[in-house]
C-alpha positions in Angstrom: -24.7 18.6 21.0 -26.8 15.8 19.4 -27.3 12.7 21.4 -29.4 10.9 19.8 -30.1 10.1 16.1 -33.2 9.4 15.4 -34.9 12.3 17.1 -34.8 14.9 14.0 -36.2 17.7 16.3 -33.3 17.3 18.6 -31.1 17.0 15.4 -32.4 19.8 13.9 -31.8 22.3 17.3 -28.5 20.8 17.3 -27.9 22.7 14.0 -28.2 26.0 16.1 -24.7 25.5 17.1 -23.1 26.1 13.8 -22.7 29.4 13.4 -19.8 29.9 11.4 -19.9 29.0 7.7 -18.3 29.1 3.7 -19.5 29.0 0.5 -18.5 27.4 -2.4 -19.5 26.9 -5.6 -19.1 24.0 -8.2 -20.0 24.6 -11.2 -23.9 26.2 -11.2 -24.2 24.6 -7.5 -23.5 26.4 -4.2 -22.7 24.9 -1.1 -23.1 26.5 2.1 -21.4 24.6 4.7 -22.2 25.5 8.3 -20.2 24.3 11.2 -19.3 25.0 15.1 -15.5 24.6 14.5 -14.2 27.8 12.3 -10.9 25.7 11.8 -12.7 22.7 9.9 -13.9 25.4 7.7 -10.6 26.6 7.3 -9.3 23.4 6.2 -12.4 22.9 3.5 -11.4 26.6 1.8 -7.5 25.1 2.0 -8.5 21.6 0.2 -11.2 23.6 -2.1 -8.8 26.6 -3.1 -8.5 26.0 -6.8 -12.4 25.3 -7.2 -12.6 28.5 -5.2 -10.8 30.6 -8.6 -13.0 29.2 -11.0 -15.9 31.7 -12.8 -19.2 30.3 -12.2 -22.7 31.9 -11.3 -24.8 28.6 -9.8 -28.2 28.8 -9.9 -28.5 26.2 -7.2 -28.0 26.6 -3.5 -27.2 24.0 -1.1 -26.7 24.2 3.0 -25.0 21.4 4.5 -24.1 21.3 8.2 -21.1 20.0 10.0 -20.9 19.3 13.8 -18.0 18.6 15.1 -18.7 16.5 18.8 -17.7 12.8 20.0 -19.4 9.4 17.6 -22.7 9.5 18.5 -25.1 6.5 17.3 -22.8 3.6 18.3 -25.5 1.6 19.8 -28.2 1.6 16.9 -28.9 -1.5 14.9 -27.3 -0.3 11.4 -27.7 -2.3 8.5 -24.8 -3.2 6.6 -24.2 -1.5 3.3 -23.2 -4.0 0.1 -19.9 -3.8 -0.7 -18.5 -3.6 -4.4 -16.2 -5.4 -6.4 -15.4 -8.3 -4.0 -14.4 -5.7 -1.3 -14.5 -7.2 2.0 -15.2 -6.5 5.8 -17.9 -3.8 7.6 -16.9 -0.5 6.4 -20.5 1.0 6.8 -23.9 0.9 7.6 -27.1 2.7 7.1 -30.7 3.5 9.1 -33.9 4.7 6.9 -35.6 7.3 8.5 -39.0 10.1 7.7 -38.1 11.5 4.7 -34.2 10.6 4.4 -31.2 8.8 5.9 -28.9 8.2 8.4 -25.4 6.7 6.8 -22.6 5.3 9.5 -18.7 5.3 8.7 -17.8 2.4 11.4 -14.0 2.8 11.0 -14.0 6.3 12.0 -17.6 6.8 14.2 -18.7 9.4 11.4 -22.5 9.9 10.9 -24.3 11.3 8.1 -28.2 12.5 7.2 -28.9 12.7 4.0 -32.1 14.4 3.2 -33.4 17.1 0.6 -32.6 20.0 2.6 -29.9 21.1 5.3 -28.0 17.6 5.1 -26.0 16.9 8.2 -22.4 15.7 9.0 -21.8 14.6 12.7 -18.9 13.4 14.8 -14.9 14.0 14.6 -15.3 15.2 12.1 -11.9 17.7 11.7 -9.9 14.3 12.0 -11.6 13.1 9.4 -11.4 15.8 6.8 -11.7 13.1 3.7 -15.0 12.1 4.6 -16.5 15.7 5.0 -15.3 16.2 1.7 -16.9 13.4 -0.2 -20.2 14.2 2.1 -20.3 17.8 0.3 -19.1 16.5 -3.3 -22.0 13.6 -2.1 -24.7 16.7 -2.5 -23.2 18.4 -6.3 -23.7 14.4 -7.6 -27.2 13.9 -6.1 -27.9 17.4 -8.1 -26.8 15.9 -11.4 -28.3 12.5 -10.8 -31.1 13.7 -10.6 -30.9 15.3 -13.6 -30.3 12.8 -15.5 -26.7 12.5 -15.5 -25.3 9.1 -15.2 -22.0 8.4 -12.7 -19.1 6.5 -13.9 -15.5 4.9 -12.1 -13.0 7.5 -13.9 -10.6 9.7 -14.0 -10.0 12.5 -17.0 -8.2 15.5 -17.8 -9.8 18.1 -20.2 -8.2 20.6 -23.3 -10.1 23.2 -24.3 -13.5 21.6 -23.1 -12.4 18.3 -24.7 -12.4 15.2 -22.3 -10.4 12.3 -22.2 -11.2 9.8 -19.3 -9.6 6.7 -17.9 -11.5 3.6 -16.9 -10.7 0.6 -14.3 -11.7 -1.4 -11.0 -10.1 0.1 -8.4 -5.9 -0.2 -8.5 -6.0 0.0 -12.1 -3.6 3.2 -12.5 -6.5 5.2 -13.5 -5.2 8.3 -11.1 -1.8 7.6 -11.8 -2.0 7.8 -15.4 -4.4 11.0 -15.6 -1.4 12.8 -13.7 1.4 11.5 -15.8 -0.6 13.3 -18.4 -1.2 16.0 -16.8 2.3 17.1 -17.5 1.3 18.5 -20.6 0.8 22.3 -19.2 -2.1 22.7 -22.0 -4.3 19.8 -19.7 -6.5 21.0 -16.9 -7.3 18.3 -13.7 -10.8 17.8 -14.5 -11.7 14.4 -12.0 -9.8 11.8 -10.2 -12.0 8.8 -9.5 -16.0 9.8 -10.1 -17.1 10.9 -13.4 -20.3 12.4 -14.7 -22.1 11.9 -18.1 -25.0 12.9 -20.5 -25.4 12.5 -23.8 -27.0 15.4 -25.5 -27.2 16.7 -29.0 -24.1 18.6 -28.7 -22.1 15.4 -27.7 -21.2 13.5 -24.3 -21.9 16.6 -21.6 -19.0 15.9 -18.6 -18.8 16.7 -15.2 -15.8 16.2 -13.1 -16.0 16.1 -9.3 -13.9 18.7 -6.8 -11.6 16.2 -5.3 -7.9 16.4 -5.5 -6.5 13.6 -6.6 -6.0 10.8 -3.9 -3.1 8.5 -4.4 -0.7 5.8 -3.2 2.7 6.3 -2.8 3.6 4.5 -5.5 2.4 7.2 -8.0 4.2 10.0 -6.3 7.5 7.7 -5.2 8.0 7.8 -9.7 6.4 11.4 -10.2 10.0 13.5 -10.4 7.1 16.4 -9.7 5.3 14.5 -6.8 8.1 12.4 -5.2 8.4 15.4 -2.1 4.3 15.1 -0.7 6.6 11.5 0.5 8.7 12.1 3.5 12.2 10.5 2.5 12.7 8.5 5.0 9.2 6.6 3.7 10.8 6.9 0.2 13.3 5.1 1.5 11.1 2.0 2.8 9.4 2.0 -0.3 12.3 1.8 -2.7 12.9 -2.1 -0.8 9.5 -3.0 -1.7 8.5 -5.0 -4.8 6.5 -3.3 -7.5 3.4 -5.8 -7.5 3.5 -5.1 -3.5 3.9 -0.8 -4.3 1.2 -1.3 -6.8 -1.5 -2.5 -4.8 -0.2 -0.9 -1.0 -3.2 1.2 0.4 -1.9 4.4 1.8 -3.3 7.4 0.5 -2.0 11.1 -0.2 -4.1 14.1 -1.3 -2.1 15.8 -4.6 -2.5 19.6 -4.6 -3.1 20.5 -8.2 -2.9 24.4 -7.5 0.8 23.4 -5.5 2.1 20.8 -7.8 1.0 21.5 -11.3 0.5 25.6 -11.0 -2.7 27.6 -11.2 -5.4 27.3 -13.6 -5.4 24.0 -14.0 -8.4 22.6 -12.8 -12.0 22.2 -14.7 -14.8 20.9 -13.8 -16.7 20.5 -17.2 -16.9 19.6 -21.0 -17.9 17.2 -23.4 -15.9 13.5 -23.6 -14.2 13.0 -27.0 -12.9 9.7 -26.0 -12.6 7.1 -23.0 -10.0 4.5 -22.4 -10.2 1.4 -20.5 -6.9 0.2 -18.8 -6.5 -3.5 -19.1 -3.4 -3.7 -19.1 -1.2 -5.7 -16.5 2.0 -5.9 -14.5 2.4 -9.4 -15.6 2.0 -9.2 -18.9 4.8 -9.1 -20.9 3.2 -7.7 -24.0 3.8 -4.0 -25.6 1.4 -1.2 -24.1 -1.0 -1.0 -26.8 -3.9 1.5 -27.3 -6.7 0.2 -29.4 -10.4 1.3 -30.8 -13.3 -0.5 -29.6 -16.5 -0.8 -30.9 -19.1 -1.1 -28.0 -21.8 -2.6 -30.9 -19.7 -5.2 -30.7 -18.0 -5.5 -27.7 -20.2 -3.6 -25.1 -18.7 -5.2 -22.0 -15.5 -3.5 -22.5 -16.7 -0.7 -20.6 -17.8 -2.8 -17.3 -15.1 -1.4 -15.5 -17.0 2.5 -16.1 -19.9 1.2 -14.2 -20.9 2.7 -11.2 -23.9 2.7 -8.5 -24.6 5.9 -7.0 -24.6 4.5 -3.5 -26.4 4.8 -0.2 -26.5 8.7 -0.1 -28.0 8.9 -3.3 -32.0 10.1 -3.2 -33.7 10.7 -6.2 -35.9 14.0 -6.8 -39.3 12.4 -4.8 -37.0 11.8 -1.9 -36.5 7.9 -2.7 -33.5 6.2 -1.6 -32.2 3.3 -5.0 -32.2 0.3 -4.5 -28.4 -0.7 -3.1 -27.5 -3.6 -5.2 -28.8 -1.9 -8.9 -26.5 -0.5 -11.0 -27.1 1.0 -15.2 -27.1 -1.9 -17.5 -24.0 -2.0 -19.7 -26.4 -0.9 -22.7 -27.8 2.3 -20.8 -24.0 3.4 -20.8 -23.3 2.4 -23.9 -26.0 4.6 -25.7 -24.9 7.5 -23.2 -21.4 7.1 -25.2 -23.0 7.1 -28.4 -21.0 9.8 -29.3 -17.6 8.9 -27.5 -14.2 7.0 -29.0 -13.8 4.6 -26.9 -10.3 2.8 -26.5 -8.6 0.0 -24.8 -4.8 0.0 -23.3 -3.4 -3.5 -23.2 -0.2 -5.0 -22.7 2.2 -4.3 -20.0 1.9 -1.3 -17.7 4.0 1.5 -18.7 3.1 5.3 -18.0 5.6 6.8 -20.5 4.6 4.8 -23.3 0.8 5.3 -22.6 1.9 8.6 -22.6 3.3 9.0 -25.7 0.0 6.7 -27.6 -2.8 9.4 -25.9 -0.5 12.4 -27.2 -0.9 10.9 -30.8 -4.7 10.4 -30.1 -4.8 14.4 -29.6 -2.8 15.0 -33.6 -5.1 13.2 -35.4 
């Protein structure tokens, strides 16, 4: 077991006990994840499946290993990792070491390396399934950051290669609107909350990440589809409580796409045609209305695309970004050159929203 972090040597013999593994590929990029606890494995293939049934021959292979012991670096000196958006308290902390990065999760004792090769997970990590996820979905957006690909706050659903993405800050129905849409069957899944862009000469290339959707209970409590992931006696408790209070309760859920929507419906890839930015309101009292915008004019009306890579980012020399830079507004707006870019005001209402992107798709 590793007892120490900062000693890569023992680190690196630690690995030695990870001798079960699965592969999986995103896209044109392979994972290899390598663990000591088969069952943590089993639960990645479970959460991965429909990635799993999607054609791809990568041409980049990745090892990342998993070790499943007690929290181990509780007593180093971390340094506190800036906070976006106004968010508040200690939620994690990182260490700078030869050639990469140590990256603590206080709240659950997790640690991660992040380095160029064999990147390591450490600690419970089985009861913290969430976090081993984004760790490997941490290494297939380092690959395209690095290539020039530019990360944005989104989620999107694709037909036919076609992209349409929703923008907001956090809690702004993104999630919950890319799955009311999803109920047209002709719409794949393509990303839930981290978005990927480049524009080329063939238009606005896309990337989606592999992470199911991960929702609060509001979304599934008025999903007719997604109401059961709730147990009913929480249904219950929730019917009592107000909707500003259901809108902005914490309490996530994983949604299944494979289970709930049926199979063949996830993507990970196209070209954006357009991106709409929610600013719309509970309060408001105003008519859902989906506009055009043009960013010459009003570039800010993307801010809420914006997006720093974070702390596990590293850049192809091995360099670490600075943790308080993000893209200028302009860098993303000449990246959607070639993108219709919309804003939804008014009141917030799902089935009308609904029914204005469905005429976006006839014209």
């Amino acid at each position: 077991m590793i007892k120490t972090l900062l000693n890569l040597s023992h680190v690196d013999e630690g690995l030695s006990l990870c001798t079960e593994n699965i592969r999986l590929n995103f896209a044109d990029v392979s994972v290899t994840v390598h663990s000591n606890e088969a069952m943590l494995l089993a639960s990645l293939a479970d959460y991965y499946r429909s990635y799993l049934k999607i054609g791809s021959t990568p041409s980049t292979s990745l090892d990342v290993y998993v070790l499943e012991e007690s929290a181990v670096g509780e007593e180093l000196k971390w340094l506190e990792v800036p906070r976006e958006g106004g968010k508040q308290g200690r939620k994690e902390g990182y260490l700078d070491i030869e050639g990469g990065r140590w990256i603590k999760k206080f709240k659950t004792g997790m640690a991660f390396l992040q380095r160029p090769e064999k990147t390591v997970a450490v600690g419970p990590c089985t009861a913290n399934l969430a976090q081993i996820v984004n760790f490997i979905n941490n290494q297939f957006l380092n690959h395209y950051l690095r290539q020039g690909y530019t990360l944005g706050h989104a989620s999107g659903f694709s037909v036919n290669g076609e992209v349409t993405a929703f923008a907001a800050g956090s809690g702004g129905g993104k999630s919950t609107l890319m799955l009311r849409c999803l109920e047209n069957a002709e719409r794949a899944f393509l990303t839930n909350d981290r978005i990927l862009l480049k524009k080329t000469e063939q238009g606005t290339a896309t990337i989606g990440l592999a992470k199911l959707p991960r929702v609060n209970p509001g979304t599934l409590l008025h999903s007719d589809r997604l109401r059961h992931i709730l147990p009913e006696s929480r249904q219950e408790t929730l019917r009592q409580i107000p909707q500003s209070e259901l809108w902005s309760l914490e309490e996530k859920y994983d949604v299944q796409i494979e289970d709930d929507y049926g199979s063949n419906r996830v993507q990970l890839a196209g070209n954006m045609a357009r991106l709409i930015m929610l600013d719309w309101s509970l309060d408001s009292a105003e008519p859902t209305t989906l506009a055009r915008v043009d960013l010459s004019e009003q570039p800010d009306a993307i801010e809420g695309l914006r997006k720093r890579p974070g702390p596990f980012y590293q850049d192809n020399n091995g360099d670490f970004a600075d943790l308080n830079v993000i893209d200028s507004v302009e860098h993303y707006t000449s990246e959607l050159a070639n993108v219709h870019v919309y804003r939804l005001t008014g009141k917030v209402d799902f089935d009308r929203a609904y029914e204005l992107i469905a005429a976006l798709g006839e014209l």
